[in-house]
C-alpha positions in Angstrom: 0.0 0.0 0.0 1.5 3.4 -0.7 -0.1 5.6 2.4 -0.4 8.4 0.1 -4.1 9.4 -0.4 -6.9 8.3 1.9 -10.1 8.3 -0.5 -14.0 7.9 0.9 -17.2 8.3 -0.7 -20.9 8.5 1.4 -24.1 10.0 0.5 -26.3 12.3 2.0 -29.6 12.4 2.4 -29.4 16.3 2.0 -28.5 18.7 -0.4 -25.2 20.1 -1.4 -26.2 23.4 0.4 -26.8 22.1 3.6 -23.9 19.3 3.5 -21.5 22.3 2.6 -22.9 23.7 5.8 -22.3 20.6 7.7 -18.7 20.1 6.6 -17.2 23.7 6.7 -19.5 25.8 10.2 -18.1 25.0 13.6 -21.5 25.0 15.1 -22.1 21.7 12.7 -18.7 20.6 12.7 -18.8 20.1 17.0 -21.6 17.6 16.5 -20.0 15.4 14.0 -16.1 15.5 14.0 -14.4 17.3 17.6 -16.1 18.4 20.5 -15.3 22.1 20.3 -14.1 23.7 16.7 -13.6 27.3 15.9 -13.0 29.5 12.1 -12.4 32.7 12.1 -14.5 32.8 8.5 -14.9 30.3 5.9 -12.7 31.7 3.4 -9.1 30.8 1.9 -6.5 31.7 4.6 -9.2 31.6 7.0 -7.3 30.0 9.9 -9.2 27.8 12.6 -8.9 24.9 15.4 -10.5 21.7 16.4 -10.4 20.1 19.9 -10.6 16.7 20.8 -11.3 15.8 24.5 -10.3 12.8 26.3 -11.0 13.1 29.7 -8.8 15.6 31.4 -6.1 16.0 28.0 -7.5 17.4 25.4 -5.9 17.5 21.7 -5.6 21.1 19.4 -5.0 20.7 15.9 -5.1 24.0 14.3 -6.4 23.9 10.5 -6.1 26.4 6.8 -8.9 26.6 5.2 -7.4 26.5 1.5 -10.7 26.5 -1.5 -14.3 27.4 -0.7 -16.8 27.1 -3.5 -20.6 26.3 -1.3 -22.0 24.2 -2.4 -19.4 22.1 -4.3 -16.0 22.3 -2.5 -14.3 23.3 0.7 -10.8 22.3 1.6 -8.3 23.0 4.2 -4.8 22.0 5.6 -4.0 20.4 8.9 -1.4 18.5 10.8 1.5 20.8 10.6 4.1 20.9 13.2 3.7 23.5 16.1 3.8 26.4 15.3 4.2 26.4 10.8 2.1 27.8 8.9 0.2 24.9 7.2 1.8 24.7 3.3 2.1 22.2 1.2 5.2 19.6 2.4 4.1 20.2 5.9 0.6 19.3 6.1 -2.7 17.6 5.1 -5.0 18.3 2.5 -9.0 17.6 3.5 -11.0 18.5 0.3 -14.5 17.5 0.6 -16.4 17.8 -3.0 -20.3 17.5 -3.2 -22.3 16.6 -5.9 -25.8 16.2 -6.1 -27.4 13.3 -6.3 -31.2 12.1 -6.8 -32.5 12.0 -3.8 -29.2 14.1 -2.1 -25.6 14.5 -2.3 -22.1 12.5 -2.5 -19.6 13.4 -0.4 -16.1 12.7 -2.1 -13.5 13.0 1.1 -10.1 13.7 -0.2 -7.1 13.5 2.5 -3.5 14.1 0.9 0.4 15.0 1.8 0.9 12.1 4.2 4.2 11.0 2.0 5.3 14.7 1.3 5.0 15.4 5.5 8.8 13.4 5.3 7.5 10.5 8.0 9.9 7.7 8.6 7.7 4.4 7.2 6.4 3.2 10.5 5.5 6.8 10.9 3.9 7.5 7.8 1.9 4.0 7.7 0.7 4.5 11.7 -1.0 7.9 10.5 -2.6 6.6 7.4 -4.5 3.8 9.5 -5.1 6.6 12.4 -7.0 8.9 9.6 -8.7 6.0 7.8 -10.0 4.8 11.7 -10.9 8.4 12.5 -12.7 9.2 9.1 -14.2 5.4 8.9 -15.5 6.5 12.5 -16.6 10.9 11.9 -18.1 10.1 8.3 -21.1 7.8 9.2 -22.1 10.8 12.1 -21.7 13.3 9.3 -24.4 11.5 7.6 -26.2 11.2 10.5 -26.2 15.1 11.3 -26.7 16.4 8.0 -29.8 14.2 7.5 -31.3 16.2 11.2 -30.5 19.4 10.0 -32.2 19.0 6.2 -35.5 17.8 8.2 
C-alpha cells in the first residue's frame, strides 16, 4: 500500500447546500467530528482549530482553510508541526467535493500529503490507519447530522 491518499465516498440524504454547511460551520462541525471547533470565516486563509477531548487531556490541531466554492467544494490543511504555517510539504489536504445526487448529495472526502509530510515508514503508515479509523468513524455521524438538520 502506498499511504499516500486516503479516498471515501458516502451519500447524503441532504443537499449540497446544507452538507456544505455541515462540513465547513463550527457550530455543525462540533456535532460530527471534535467536541469544540472554531473558524475565524470560511474563506481561503481563514485559519481555525478543532479540539478533541479525552477526559482531562485534550488534543488542538489548528487547521487552513485553502478553496471554498458552497455548495461544491471546501478544503483545508491540517497537521503541521507546532507552530508552521500549514503549506504544502508540511501538512494535510482535506478536500471534501459534493455533488448532487437524486435523492441528495455525494460526499467525495479527499485526504493528501501524508508521503510529502517526510515521516519515517512506521510513521507514515501509523498515520494513514489513524485517519482511515478516524474518518471510517466521523463520516457515518456526518451523515447522520446532516440528514437532522435538512429535516
Amino acid at each position: 500500500m502506498e499511504f499516500g491518499t486516503l479516498e471515501r465516498q458516502v451519500h447524503v440524504e441532504a443537499s449540497p447546500e446544507v452538507v456544505f454547511e455541515v462540513v465547513s460551520r463550527p457550530e455543525h462541525i462540533r456535532e460530527w467530528w471534535s467536541d469544540d471547533a472554531s473558524l475565524d470565516a470560511v474563506a481561503p486563509g481563514a485559519v481555525g482549530e478543532l479540539v478533541w477531548r479525552d477526559g482531562v487531556d485534550s488534543q488542538v490541531e489548528s487547521f487552513t482553510v485553502v478553496d471554498v466554492d458552497p455548495p461544491r467544494r471546501f478544503s483545508f490543511r491540517w497537521v503541521t508541526s507546532e507552530g508552521e504555517t500549514a503549506k504544502e510539504g508540511n501538512s494535510l489536504l482535506v478536500t471534501f467535493d459534493l455533488e448532487p445526487s437524486a435523492t441528495g448529495t455525494t460526499l467525495r472526502l479527499t485526504e493528501t500529503g501524508f508521503r510529502e509530510k517526510g515521516w519515517e515508514v512506521a510513521v507514515l503508515e501509523e498515520a494513514y490507519r489513524d485517519h482511515e479509523r478516524g474518518w471510517d468513524l466521523f463520516l457515518p455521524r456526518l451523515v447522520a447530522h446532516a440528514a437532522t438538520v435538512a429535516a
